[in-house]
C-alpha positions as CSV (number, residue, x, y, z in Angstrom):
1,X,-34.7,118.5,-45.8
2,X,-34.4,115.0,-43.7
3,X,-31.2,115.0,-44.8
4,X,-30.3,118.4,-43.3
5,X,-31.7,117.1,-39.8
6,X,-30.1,114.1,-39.6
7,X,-26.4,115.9,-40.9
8,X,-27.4,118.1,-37.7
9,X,-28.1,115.4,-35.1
10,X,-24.8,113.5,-36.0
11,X,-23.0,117.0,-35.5
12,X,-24.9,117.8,-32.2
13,X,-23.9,114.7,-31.1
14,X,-20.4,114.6,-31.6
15,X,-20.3,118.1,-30.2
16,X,-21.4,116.8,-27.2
17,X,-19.3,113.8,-27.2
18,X,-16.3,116.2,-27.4
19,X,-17.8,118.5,-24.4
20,X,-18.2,116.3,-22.1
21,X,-14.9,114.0,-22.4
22,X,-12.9,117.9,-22.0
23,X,-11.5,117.4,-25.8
24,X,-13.1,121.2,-26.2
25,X,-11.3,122.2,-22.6
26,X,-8.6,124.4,-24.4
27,X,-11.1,125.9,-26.6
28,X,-12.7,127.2,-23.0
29,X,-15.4,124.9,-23.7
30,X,-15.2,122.1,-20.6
31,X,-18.2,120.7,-18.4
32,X,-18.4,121.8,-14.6
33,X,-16.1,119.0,-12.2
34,X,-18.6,117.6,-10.2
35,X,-15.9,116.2,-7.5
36,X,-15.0,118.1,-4.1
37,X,-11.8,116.4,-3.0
38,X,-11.4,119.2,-0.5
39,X,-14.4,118.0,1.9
40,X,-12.7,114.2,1.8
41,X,-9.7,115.6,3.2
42,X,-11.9,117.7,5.6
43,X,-13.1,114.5,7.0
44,X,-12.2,113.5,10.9
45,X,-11.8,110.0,11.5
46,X,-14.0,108.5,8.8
47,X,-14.0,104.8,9.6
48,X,-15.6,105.8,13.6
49,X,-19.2,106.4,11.7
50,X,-21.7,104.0,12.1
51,X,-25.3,103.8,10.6
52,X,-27.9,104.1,13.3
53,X,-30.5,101.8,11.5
54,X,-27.8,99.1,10.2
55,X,-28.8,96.0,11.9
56,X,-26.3,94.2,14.2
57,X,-23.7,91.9,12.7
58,X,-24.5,87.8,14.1
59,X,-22.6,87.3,17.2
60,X,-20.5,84.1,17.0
61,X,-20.2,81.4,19.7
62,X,-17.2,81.1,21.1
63,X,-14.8,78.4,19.7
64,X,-14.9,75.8,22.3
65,X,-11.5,74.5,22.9
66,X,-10.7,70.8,23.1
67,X,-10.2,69.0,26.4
68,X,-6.3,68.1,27.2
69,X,-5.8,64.3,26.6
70,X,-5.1,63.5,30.5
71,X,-3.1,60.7,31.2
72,X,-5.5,58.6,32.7
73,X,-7.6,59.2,30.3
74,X,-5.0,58.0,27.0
75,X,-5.9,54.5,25.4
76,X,-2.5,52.4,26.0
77,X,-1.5,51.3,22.1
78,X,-1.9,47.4,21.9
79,X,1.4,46.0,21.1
80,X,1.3,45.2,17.9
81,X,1.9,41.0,16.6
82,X,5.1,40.7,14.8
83,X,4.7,39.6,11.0
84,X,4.2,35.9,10.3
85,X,7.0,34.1,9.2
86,X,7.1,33.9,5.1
87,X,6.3,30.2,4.4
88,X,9.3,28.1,3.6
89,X,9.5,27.6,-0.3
90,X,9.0,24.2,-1.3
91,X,12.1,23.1,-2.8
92,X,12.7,22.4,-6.4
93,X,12.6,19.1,-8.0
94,X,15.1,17.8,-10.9
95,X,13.8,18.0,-14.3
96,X,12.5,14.3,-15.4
97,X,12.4,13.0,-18.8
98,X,11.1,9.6,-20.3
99,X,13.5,7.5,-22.0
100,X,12.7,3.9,-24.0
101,X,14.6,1.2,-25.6
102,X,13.0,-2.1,-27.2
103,X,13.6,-5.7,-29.2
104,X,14.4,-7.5,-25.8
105,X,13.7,-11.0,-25.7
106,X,12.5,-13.0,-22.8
107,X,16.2,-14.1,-21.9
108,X,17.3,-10.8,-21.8
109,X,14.4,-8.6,-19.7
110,X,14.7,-11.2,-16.9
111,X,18.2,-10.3,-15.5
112,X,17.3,-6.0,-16.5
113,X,14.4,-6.3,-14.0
114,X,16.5,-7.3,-11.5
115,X,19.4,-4.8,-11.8
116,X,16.7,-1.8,-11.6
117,X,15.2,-3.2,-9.3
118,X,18.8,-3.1,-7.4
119,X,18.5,0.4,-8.6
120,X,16.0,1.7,-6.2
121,X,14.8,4.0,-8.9
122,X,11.1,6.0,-7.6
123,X,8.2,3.7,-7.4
124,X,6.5,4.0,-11.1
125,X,9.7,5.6,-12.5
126,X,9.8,2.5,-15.1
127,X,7.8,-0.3,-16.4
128,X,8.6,-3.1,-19.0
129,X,5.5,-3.9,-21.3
130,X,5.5,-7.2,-23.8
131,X,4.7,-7.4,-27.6
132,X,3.4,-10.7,-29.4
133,X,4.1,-10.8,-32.8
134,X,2.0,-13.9,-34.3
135,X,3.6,-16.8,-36.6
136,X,3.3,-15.9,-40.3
137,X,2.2,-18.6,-42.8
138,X,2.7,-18.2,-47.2
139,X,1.3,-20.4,-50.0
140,X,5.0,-21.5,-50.6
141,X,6.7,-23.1,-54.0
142,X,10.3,-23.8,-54.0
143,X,12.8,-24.2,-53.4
144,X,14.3,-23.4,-56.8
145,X,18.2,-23.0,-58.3
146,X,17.9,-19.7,-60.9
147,X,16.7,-21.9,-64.1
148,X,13.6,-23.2,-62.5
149,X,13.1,-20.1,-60.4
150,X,12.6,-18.4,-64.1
151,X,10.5,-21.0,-65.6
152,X,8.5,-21.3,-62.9
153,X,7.8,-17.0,-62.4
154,X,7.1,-17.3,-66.2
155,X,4.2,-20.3,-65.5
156,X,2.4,-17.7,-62.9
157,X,2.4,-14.6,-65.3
158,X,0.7,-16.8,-67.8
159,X,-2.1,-17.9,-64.9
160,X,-2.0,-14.2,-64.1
161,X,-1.2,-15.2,-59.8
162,X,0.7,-12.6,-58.1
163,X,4.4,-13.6,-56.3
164,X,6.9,-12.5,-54.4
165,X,10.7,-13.7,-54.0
166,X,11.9,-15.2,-50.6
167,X,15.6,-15.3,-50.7
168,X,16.4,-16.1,-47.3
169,X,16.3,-19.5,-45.7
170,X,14.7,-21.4,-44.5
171,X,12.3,-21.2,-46.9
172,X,14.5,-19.0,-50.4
173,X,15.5,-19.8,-52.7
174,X,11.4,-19.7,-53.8
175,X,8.0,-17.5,-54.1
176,X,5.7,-16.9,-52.2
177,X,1.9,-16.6,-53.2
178,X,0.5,-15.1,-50.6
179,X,0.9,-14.0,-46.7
180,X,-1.2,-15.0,-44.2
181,X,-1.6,-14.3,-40.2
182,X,-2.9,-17.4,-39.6
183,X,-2.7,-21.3,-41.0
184,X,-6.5,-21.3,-41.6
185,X,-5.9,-18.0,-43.8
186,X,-3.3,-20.0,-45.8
187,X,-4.9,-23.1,-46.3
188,X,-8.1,-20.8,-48.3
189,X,-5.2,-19.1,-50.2
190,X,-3.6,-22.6,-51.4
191,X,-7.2,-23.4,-52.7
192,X,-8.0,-19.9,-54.5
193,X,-4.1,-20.3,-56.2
194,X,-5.2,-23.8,-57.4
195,X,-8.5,-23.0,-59.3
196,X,-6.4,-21.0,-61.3
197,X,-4.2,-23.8,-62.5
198,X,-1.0,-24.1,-59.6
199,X,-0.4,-27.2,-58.6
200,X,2.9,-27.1,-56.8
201,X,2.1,-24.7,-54.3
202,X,1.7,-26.0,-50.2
203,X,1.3,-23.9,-47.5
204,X,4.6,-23.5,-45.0
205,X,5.4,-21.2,-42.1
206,X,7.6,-17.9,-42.8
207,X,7.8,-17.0,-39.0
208,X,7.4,-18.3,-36.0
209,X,5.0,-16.1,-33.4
210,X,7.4,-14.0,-31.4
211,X,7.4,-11.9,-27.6
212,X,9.5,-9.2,-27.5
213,X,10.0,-6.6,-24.8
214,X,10.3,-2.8,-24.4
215,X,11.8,-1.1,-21.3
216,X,10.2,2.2,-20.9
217,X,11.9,5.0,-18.5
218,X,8.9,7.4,-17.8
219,X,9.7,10.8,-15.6
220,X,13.2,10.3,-14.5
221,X,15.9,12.6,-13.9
222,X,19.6,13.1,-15.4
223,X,21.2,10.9,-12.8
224,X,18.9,7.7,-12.8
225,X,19.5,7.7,-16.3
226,X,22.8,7.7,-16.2
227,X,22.3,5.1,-13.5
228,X,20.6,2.9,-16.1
229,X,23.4,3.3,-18.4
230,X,26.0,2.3,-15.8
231,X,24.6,-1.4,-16.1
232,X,26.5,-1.7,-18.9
233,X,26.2,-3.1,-22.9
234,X,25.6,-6.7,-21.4
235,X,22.8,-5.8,-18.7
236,X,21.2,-3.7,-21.3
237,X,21.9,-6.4,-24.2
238,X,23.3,-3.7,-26.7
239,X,20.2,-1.6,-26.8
240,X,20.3,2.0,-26.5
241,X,17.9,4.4,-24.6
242,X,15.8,6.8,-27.2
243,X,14.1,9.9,-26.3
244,X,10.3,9.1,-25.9
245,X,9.3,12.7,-27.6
């Protein structure tokens, strides 16, 4: 039975649906227009009616309008101040290098200083700085012509002393048994050589102490250089300038 009712209220429904969308109009079966388009035409000057109890639209003040600028009354621009001046550039300096050459002897530097000097080259631009190299002393046997120079290397392998050859003169042909800095230093290693059975050995000077001198060429440019080098071989006693990097 519920099932009947419900079956009817969808139907009903739909009915109605159809009725009053006009889907059942040519069936003679439309709803009653509710719309009278003939008394909006009727109207007379529709946009004249006014609500008695509407309440007042909010009167607005009148714009006020802004003085005219008189004359006398302008601001006079201020002139304005040119631009400064862009400050000069400094100008560039010429790339500087540093430059060395060494072994000058005493006899040599002397007459060097004076031609750069001559020069004129920038104050602190070059500077000559000295090396001491101290006198060398050796426990010393010789000298020796090849057949004793081989008798006698055999005596010191059997005393088990360490030598070494000097073949230049003053002091080769002979062998040396030992380099010292000092004559002191030599003198302790004649002793030590002698416990161990040498008796030939004495103690002489290899080298005498030596000063030698090195130009050094710090933070100059291209042209001193070649400056320096325009002295010549003699002035620069055959050395050569080296790149200090």
């Amino acid at each position: 039975m519920l099932r009947w009712v419900i079956t009817l209220l969808v139907l009903a429904n739909a009915g109605f649906y159809a009725w009053t969308h006009g889907h059942l109009a040519p069936l003679g079966f439309a709803p009653t227009d509710q719309r009278e388009p003939e008394r909006l035409q009727a109207q007379i000057q529709p946009e004249a009616m006014r609500l008695l109890n509407a309440p007042e639209p909010p009167k607005t003040a009148p714009r006020a309008e802004a003085p005219l600028e008189t004359p006398a009354e302008s601001v006079a621009a201020e002139p304005t101040a040119p631009p400064a001046p862009a400050p000069a550039s400094e100008p560039q300096l010429p790339p500087t290098s540093c430059w060395f050459a060494k072994g000058f002897t005493s006899a040599q530097i002397e007459p060097l200083k004076k031609q750069l000097l001559d020069l004129a080259l920038p104050k602190g631009s070059w500077r000559v700085q000295e090396t001491r190299s101290g006198g060398r002393w050796v426990v010393y046997m010789g000298r020796y012509n090849d057949e004793l120079m081989g008798k006698k290397k055999e005596e010191l392998r059997e005393l088990k002393v360490e030598f070494r050859t000097l073949s230049e003169p003053p002091l080769g042909p002979g062998l040396a048994l030992g380099t010292f800095s000092t004559e002191a230093a030599a003198e302790q290693g004649l002793e030590n050589v002698a416990r161990k059975g040498v008796r030939s050995a004495r103690v002489a000077k290899d080298r005498e102490e030596t000063v030698s001198y090195t130009l050094r060429l710090s933070e100059i440019t291209a042209e001193e250089r070649e400056a320096v080098l325009g002295l010549g071989p003699e002035i620069l006693a055959g050395k050569s300038l080296q790149s200090c990097d």
